[in-house]
N, C-alpha and C positions, 0 to 999 in steps of 0.2 A: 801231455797237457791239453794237446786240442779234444781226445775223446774227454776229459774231464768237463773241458765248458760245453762240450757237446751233452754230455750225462744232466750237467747242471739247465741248462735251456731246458732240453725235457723235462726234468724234474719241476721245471719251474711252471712250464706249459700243463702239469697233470693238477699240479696246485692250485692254480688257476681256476682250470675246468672243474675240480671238485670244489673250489670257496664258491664257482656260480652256483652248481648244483646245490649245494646246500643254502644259500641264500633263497634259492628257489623254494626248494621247501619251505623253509623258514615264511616265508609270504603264504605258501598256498596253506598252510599250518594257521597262520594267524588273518585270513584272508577276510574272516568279518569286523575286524577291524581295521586293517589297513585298507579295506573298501572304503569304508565311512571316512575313512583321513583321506583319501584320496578323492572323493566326491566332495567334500569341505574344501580342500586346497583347491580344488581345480573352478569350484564354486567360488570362492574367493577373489582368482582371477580374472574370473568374469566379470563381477560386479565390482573389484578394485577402480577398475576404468571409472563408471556414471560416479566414485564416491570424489575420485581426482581431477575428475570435471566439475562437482560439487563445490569442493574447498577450490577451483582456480575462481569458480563465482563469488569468493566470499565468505561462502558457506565454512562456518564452524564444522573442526573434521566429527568432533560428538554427534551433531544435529545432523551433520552428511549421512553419518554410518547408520544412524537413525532412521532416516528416509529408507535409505537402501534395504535394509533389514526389514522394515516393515512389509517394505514392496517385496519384500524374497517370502516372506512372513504368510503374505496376502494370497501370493501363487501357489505354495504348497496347502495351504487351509484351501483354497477353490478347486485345486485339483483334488484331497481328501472327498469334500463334499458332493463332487462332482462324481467322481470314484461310487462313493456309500450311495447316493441316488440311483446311479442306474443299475448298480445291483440292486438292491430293490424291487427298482420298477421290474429290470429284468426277470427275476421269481413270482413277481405278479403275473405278466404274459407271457410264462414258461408253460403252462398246457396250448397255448395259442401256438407258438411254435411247434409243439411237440405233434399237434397235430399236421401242421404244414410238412411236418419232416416225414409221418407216416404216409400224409398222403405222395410225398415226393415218392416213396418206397415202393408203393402199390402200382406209381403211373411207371416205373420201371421195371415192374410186373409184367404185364400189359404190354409193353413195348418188344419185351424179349419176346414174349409167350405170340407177337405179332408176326415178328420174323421164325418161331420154330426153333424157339431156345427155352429150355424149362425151366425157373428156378424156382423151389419151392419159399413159400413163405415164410418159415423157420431161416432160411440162411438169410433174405432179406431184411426179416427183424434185427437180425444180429449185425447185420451190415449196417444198418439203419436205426440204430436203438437208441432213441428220442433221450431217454434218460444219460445216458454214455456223452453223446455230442453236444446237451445242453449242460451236462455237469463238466465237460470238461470246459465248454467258453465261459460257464460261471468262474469256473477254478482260474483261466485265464485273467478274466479280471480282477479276481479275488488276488490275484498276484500283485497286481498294480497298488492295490490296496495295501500290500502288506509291506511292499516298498514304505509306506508312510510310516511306518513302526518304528523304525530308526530316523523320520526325523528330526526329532527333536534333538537327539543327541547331534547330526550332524546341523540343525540351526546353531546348537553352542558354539561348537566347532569353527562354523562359515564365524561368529558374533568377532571369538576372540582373536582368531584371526584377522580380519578387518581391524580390530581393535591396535593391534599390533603391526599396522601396517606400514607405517612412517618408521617403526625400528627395523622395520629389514635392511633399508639404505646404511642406516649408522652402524648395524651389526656388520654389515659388509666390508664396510670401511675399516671395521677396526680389526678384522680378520686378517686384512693384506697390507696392515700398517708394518713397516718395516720389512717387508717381505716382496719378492721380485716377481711372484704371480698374482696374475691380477685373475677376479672373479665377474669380470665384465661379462663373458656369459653366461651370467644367470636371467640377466636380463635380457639377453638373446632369448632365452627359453621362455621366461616372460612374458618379452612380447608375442615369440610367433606362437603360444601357445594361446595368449587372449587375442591376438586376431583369429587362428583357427578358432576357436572357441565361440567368438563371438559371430563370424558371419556364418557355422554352423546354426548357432543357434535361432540367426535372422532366415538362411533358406530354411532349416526345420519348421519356424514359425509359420512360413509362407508355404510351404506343404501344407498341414495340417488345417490351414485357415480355408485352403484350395479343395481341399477334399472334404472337411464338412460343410462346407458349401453346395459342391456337387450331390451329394450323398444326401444332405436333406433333398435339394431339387430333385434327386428322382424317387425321396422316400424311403430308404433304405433306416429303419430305427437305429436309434443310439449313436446319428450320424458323428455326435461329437466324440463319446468313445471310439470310435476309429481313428476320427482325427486326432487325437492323443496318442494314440500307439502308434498314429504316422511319425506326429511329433517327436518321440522319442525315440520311435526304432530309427530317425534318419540318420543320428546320431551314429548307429552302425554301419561304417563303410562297406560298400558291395555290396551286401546281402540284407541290409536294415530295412529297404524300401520294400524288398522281395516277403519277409517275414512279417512286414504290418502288414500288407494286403490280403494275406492267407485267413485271417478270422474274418476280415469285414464281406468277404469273395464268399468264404463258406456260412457266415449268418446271412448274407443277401441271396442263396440258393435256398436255405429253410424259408426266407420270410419272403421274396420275389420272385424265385423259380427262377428255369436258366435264363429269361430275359435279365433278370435281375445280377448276375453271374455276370453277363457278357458286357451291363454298363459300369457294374460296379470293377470291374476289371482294369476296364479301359479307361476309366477314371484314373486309378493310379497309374496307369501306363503313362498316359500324356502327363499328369501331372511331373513325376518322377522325371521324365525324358524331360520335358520343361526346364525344371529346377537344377536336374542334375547335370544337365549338356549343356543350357543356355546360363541359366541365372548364377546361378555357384561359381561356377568359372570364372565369369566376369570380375564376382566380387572378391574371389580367392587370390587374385596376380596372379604371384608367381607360385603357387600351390603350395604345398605342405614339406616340399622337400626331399617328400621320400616316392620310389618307385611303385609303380603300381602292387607288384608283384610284393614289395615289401610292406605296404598295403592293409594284404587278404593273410600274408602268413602272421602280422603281428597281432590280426584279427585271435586268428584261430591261437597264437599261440597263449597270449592275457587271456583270451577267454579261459584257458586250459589252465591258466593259473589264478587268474584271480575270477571268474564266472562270468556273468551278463554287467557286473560291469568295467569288468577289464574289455570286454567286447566294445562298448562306449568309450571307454577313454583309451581302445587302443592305440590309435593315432595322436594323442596329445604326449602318452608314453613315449611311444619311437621318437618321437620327434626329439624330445628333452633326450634322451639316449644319444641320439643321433649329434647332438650341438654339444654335449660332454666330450664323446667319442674324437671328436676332429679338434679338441683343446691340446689332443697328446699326438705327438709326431709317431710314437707307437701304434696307435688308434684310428690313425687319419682311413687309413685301406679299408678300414670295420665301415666308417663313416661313410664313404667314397659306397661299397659294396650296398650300403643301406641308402643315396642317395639317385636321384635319376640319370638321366643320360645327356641332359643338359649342363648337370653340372659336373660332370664326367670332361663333357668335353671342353669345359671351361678353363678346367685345373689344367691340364693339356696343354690349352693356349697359353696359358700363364706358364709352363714350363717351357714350353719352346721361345 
């Protein structure tokens, strides 16, 4: 009898593991669309908030959503045009650079051939090939751009959503009518997921505004393209900060030379250390819940399923995983293992 429920747990453990596995799939299969739902819902919960501080003013919820929407409407049309401008401009003074780059090439010529190092000019060219490293930061931007392609479809999305937003509560209700589980965390996930959300998006904001500020003062062109891909890459925990500074760091060596390298560096350094040691913190409390270490690998692992932006929303993800997981006495460990060391030793106190 006992090797049979022993057979049976196994069996039920491999079941398990392969309904994930193919769920998995199943997302990374359908990944361009459950992107766009998942940028809409999380969108949503953002701007839920300003629409329920709207109607507590008074505000008709039609005229709230109206507001809101327009305002959501306004940002992505200013980021579009924003975008198509300085590509543009950018192909306008792309021989301006392309010169700066050659001659970057020629003064590291020169510099070997000073100490008694040869390198021919052929390998320099190729090393250095103006066409190559201003087609790929056009392509980079061109990327940002293309994000805009899908969004209209995800403005539908964010509209009817919002639209629907007073029936979540009644659908809720009527799910658990009669029934001895309660769905009270959903709005756990909810809220911690619109306050992450939101005071990311208030230090993102305060990055980006920090560095093209900086950025124009010492001259650095397209200071506000940078600060947009600050903007958004903060968005990616641990490595977000790291990956916006890498194009503004390598166009400020084509266009400022290494003087321009060494400010534009340190720009993001302080800023980042700033934001992310001092400011963030303060406004985060009690943080996000989950361990560092669980973090970087949710990072890498969304990314691996759903792209750049399961990268973004990896942390909103764990987290909602995270408040599911500890609803079930089965689940609690999964929870616990994905949670800090704080609240590690909380549960502790509460058992002893």
């Amino acid at each position: 009898m006992g090797n049979n429920n022993s057979f049976i747990k196994q069996s039920s453990l491999v079941l398990n593991i392969a309904g994930i596995i193919i769920i998995i799939a199943g997302v990374m299969y359908a990944e361009s669309l459950i992107t766009q739902l998942l940028m809409a819902f999380f969108i949503s919960i953002i701007f839920a908030q300003p629409i329920s501080w709207l109607q507590k003013k008074k505000v008709p919820q039609g005229l709230a959503i109206t507001i809101v929407f327009v305002f959501i409407i306004t940002i992505f049309l200013g980021f579009g045009k924003l975008i198509g401008t300085s590509l543009s401009s950018f192909s306008e003074d792309a021989p301006k650079y392309e010169q700066n780059l050659h001659e970057m090439g020629l003064s590291i010529v020169q510099f070997a051939e000073n100490y008694g190092f040869k390198i021919s000019n052929l390998e320099i060219t190729k090393l250095f090939d103006p066409s190559k490293v201003m087609g790929q930061t056009a392509k980079f931007l061109g990327q940002l751009g293309g994000f805009m392609g899908n969004a209209f479809t995800i403005f539908f999305l964010v509209l009817f959503l919002l639209m629907d937003l007073d029936s979540f509560p009644i659908k809720t209700r009527a799910i658990v009518k009669g029934s001895t589980s309660s769905l009270a965390f959903l709005n756990t996930i909810g809220n911690s997921i619109r306050h992450y959300l939101s005071i990311k998006t208030m230090t993102s904001l305060l990055t980006g505004t920090l560095i093209w500020i900086s950025l124009a003062v010492i001259g650095v062109d397209y200071a506000i393209i940078w600060a947009l891909i600050a903007f958004l890459f903060n968005y990616i925990p641990n490595i977000g900060s790291i990956i916006a500074a890498v194009p503004a760091v390598l166009f400020a060596s084509v266009q400022l030379g290494f003087g321009g390298v060494i400010w534009t560096t340190g720009i993001f350094v302080g800023v980042n250390m700033i934001i992310g040691n001092m400011v963030e913190p303060k406004m985060m409390g009690k943080g996000m819940g989950l361990s560092t270490f669980i973090v970087f690998v949710s990072l890498i692992f969304w990314g691996f399923v759903l792209g750049t932006v399961g990268m973004f929303l990896s942390v909103p993800l764990t987290m909602a995983i995270k408040i599911m997981l500890e609803q079930n006495p089965k689940t609690v460990w999964m929870a616990i293992l994905l949670g800090t060391r704080e609240e590690a030793l909380s549960i502790l106190d509460k058992n002893e």
